[in-house]
C-alpha positions in Angstrom: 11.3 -24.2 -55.4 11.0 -20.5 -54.9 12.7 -19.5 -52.1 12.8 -16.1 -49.8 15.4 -13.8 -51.6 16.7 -13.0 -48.2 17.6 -16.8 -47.4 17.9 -18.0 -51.4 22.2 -18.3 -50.6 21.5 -21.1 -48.3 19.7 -22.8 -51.4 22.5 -22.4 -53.4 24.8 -23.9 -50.6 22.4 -27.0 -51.1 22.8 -27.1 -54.4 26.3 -27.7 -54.2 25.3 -29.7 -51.3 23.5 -32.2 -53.9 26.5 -32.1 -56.1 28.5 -33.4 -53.3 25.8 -36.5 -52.8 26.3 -37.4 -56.6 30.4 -37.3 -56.4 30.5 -39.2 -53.5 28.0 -41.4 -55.1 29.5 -41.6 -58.4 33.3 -42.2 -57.0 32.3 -45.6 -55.5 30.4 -46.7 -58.3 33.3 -46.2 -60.4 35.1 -48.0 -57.7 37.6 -44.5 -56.9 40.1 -45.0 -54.4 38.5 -44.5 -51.3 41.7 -42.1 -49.9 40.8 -39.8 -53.1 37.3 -39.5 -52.1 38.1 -39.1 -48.4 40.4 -36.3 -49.3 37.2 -34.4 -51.0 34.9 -35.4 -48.0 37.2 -33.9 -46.0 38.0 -30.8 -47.7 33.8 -30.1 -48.8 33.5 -30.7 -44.6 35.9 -28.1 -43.9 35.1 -25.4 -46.4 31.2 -25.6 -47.2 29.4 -28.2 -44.9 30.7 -27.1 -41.3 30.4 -23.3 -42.5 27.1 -23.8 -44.0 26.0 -25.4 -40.8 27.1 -22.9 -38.5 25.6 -20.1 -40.1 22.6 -21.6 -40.6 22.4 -22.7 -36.6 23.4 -19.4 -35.5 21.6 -17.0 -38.1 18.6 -18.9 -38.8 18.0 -21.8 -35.8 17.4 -20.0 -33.6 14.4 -21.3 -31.2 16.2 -25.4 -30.9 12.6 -26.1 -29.0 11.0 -25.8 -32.1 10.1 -29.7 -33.8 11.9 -28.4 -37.7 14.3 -27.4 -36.4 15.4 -29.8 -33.4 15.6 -32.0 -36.2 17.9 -30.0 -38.4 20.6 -29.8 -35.1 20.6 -32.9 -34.5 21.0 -34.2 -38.5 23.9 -31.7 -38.0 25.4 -33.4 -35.4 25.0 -36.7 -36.8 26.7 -35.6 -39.9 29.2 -34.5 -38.4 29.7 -37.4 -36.4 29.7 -39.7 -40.2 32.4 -37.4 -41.0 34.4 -38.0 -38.1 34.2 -41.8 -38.5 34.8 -42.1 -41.7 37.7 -40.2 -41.7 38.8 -41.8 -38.9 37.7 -45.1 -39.7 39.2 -48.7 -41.7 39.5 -47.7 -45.0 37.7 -51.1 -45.7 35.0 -49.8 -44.6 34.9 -46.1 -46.7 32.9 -46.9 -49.5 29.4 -47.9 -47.5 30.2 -44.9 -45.0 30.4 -42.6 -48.3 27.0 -43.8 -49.1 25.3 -43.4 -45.9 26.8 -39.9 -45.9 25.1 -39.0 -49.1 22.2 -40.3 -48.1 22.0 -38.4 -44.8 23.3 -34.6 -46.8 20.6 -35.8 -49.5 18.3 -36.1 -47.4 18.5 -33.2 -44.7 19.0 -31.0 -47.7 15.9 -32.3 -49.0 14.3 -31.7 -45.6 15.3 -28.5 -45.5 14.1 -27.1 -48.7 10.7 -28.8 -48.6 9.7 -28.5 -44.9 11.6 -26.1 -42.6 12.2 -23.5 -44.9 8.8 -23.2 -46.2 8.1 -23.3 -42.5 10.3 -20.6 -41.8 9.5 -18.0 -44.4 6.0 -18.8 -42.9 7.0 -17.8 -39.7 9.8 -15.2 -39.4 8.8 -11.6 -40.2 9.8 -9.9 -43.5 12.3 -7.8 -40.9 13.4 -11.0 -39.5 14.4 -12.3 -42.5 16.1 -9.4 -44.1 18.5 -8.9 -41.2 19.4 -13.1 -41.9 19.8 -12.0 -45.3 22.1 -8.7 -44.2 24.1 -11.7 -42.0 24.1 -13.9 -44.9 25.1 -11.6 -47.2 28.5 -11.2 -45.0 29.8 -14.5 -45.9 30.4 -14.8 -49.5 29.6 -18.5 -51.6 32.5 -20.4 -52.2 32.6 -22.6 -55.2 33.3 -26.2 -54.6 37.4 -26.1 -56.2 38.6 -29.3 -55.2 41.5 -29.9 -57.7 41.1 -34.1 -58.0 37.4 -34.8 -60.1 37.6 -38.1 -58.9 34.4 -38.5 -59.6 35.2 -38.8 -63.5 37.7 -41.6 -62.9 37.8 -44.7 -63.4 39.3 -46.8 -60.2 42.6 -47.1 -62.5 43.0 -43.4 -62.8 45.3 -40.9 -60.8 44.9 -37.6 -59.4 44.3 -35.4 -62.4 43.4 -37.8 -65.0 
């Protein structure tokens, strides 16, 4: 999807987003242990999801009486709050948390790009959203370098096989 060239870094933040999804995904099919996977969930939380989300909620959200993007806050929030109870939460219970948390990134990143985005661009003045892109332009894309590909392992496997 084309996107604005002053808001195309948030795109790419949802790319890795997506990647995220099919890990998590793709660790409990392959029946990972579920501390391996928390340890990524918790790591991809700290240093992409929670600073994506801030910038986007104080760069680009800014009218929360608007419909698009009332609904982003609050997805979020209640992302945040999965994170918190799964990393807080029974092991025992892990693997259908990690699924309902890659449904709900898969789908407000999905949400994102197809409808409030497109709304957005629609929306914001050309000014408007060059001084975003001057913002986003400050904070530099991390790539995803968790160490443990846990997502290539078979339940059997250790860190680092």
């Amino acid at each position: 999807m084309k996107r604005n060239k002053h808001i195309v870094s948030l795109s790419h933040d949802h790319h890795d987003g997506l990647l995220f999804c099919w890990k998590l995904r793709q660790g409990v099919k392959n029946g990972t242990d579920p501390e391996r996977i928390l340890g990524y969930v918790r790591y991809f939380w700290q240093d992409h999801l929670l600073p994506h989300f801030r910038l986007e909620e104080e760069i680009l959200f800014v009218d929360p009486d608007d419909e698009k993007i009332a609904r982003a806050l609050r997805e979020h929030r209640e992302m945040g709050a999965l994170v918190q109870s799964l990393l807080s939460g029974p092991p025992g219970e892990a693997y259908s948390l990690l699924q309902l948390l890659a449904d709900a990134v898969d789908n407000h990143i999905r949400f994102e790009e197809r409808e409030l985005f497109p709304y957005l661009e629609k929306e914001l003045s050309e000014d408007r959203l060059a001084g975003i892109g001057h913002q986003l332009n400050k904070n530099p894309h991390l790539p995803d370098a968790f160490p443990d590909a846990f997502w290539k392992a078979s339940s059997h496997s250790k860190p680092g096989e």
